[in-house]
C-alpha positions as protocol buffer text, in pm:
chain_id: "A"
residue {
  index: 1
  type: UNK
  ca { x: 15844 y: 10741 z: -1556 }
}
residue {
  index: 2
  type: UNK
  ca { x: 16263 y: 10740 z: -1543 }
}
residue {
  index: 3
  type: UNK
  ca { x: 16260 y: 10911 z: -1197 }
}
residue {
  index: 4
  type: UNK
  ca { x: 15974 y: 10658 z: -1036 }
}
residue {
  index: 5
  type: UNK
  ca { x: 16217 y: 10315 z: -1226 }
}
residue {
  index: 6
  type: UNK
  ca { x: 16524 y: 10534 z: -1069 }
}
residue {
  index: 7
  type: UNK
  ca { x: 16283 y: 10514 z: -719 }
}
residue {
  index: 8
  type: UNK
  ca { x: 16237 y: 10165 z: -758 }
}
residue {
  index: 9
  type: UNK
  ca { x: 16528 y: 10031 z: -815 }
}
residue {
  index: 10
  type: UNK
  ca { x: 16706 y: 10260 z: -496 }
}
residue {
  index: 11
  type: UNK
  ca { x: 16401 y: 10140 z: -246 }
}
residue {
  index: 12
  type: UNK
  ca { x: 16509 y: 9777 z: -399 }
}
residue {
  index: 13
  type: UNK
  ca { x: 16891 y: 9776 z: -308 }
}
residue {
  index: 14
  type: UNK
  ca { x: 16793 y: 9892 z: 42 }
}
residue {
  index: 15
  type: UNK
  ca { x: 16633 y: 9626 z: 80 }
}
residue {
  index: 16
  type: UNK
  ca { x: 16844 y: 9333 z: -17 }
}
residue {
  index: 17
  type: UNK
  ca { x: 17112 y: 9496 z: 159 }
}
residue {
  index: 18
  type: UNK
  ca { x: 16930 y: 9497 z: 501 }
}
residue {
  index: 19
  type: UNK
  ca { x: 17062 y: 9237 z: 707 }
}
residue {
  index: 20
  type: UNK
  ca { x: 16900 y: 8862 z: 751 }
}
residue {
  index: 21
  type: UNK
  ca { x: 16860 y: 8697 z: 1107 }
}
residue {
  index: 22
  type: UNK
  ca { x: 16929 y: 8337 z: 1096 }
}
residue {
  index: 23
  type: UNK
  ca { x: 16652 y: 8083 z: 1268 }
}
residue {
  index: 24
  type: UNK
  ca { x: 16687 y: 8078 z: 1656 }
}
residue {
  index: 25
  type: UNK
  ca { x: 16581 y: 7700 z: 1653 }
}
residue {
  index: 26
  type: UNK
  ca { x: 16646 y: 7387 z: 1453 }
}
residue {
  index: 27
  type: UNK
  ca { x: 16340 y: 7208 z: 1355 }
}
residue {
  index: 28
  type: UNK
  ca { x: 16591 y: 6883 z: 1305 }
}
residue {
  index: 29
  type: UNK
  ca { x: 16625 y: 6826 z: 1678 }
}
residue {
  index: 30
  type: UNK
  ca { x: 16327 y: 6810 z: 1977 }
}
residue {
  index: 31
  type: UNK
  ca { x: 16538 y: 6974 z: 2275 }
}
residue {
  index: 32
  type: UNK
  ca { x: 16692 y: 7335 z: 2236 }
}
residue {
  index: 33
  type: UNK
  ca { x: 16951 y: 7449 z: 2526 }
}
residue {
  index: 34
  type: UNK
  ca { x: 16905 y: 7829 z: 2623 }
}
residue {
  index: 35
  type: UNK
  ca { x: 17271 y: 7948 z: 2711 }
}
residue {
  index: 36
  type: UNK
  ca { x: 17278 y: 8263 z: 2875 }
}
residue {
  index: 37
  type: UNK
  ca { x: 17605 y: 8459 z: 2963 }
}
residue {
  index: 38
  type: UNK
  ca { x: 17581 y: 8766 z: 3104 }
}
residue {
  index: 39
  type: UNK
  ca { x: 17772 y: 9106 z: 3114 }
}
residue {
  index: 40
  type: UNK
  ca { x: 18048 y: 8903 z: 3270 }
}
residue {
  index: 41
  type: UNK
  ca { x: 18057 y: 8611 z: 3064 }
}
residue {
  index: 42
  type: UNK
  ca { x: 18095 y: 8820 z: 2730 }
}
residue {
  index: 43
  type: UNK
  ca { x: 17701 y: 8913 z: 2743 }
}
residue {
  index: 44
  type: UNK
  ca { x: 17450 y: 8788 z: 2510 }
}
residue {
  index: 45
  type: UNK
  ca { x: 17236 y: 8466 z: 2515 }
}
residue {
  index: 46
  type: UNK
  ca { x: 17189 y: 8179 z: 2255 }
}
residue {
  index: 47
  type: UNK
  ca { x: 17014 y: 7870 z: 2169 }
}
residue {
  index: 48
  type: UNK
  ca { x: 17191 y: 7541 z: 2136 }
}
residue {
  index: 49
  type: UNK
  ca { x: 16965 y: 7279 z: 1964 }
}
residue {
  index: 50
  type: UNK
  ca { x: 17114 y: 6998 z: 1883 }
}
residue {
  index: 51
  type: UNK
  ca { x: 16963 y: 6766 z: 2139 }
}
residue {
  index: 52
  type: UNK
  ca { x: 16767 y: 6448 z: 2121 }
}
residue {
  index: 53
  type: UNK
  ca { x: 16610 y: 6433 z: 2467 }
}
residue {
  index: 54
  type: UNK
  ca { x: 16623 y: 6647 z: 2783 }
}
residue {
  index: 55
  type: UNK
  ca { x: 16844 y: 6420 z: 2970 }
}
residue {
  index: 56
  type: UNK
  ca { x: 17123 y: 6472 z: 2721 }
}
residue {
  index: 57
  type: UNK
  ca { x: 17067 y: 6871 z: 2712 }
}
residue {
  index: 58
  type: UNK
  ca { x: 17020 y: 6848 z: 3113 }
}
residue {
  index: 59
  type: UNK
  ca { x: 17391 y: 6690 z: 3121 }
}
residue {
  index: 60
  type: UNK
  ca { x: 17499 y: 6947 z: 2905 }
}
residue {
  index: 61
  type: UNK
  ca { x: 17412 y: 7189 z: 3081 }
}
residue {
  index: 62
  type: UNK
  ca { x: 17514 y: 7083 z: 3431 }
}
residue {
  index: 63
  type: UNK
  ca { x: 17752 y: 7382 z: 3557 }
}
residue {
  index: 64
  type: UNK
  ca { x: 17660 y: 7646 z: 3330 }
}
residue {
  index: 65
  type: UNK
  ca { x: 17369 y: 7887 z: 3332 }
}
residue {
  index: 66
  type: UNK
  ca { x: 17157 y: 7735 z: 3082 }
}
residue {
  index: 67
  type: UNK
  ca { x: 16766 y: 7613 z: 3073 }
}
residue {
  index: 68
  type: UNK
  ca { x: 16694 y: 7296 z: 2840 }
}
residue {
  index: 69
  type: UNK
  ca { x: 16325 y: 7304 z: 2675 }
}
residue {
  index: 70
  type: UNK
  ca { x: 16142 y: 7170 z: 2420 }
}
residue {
  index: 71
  type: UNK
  ca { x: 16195 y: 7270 z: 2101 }
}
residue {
  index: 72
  type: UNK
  ca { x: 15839 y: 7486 z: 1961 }
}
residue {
  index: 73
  type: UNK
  ca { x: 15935 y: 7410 z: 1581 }
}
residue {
  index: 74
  type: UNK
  ca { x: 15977 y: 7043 z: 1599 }
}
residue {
  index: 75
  type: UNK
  ca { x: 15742 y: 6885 z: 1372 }
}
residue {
  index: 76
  type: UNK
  ca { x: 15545 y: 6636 z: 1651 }
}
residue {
  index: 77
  type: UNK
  ca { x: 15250 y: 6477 z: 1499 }
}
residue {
  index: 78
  type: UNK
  ca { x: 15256 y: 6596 z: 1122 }
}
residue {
  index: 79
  type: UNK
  ca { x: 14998 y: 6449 z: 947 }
}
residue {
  index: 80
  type: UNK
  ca { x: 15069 y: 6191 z: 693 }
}
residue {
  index: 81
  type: UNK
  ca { x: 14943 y: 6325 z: 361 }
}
residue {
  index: 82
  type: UNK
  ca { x: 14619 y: 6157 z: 245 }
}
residue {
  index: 83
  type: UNK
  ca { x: 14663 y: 5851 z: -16 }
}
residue {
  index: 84
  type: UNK
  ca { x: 14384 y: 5840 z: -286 }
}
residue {
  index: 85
  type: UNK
  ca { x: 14271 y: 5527 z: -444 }
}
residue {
  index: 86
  type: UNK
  ca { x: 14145 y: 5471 z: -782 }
}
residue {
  index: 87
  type: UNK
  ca { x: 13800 y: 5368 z: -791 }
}
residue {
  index: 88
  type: UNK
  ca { x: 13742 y: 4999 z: -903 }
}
residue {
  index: 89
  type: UNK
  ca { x: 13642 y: 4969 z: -1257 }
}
residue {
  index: 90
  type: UNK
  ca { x: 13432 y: 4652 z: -1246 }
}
């Protein structure tokens, strides 16, 4: 029982100490930016969203090697959650 507790709580620390990745897009803002710098420009590729349309990201972007695109985790048509009425009592 002690050694499968001791097993436990081992397999546990491994796995908070495994690093988190952080969300590639913000759901706050419709228009992501896709940067991308290659091996000359310090390598590796992000995404900028912090745009309200795609003429603002496009101006942004003008010069560089980016892409602007719709952002896929923007909430567009949620639905509004249902409102229930109370029966009349008459």
């Amino acid at each position: 029982m002690r050694s499968s507790f001791g097993l436990m709580m081992v397999a546990g620390a491994l796995l908070m100490a495994a690093p988190s990745h952080a969300q590639t897009f913000d759901p706050r803002y419709p228009v992501c930016m896709h940067v991308y710098s290659g091996a000359s420009g310090g390598g590796g590729e992000w995404y900028d969203c912090s745009f309200t349309s795609l003429p603002q990201c496009r101006a942004t972007a003008t010069g560089r090697a980016a892409t602007c695109d719709l952002n896929p985790y923007y909430p567009v048509n949620v639905p509004q959650p249902r409102r229930y009425r109370k029966p009349d009592s008459r």
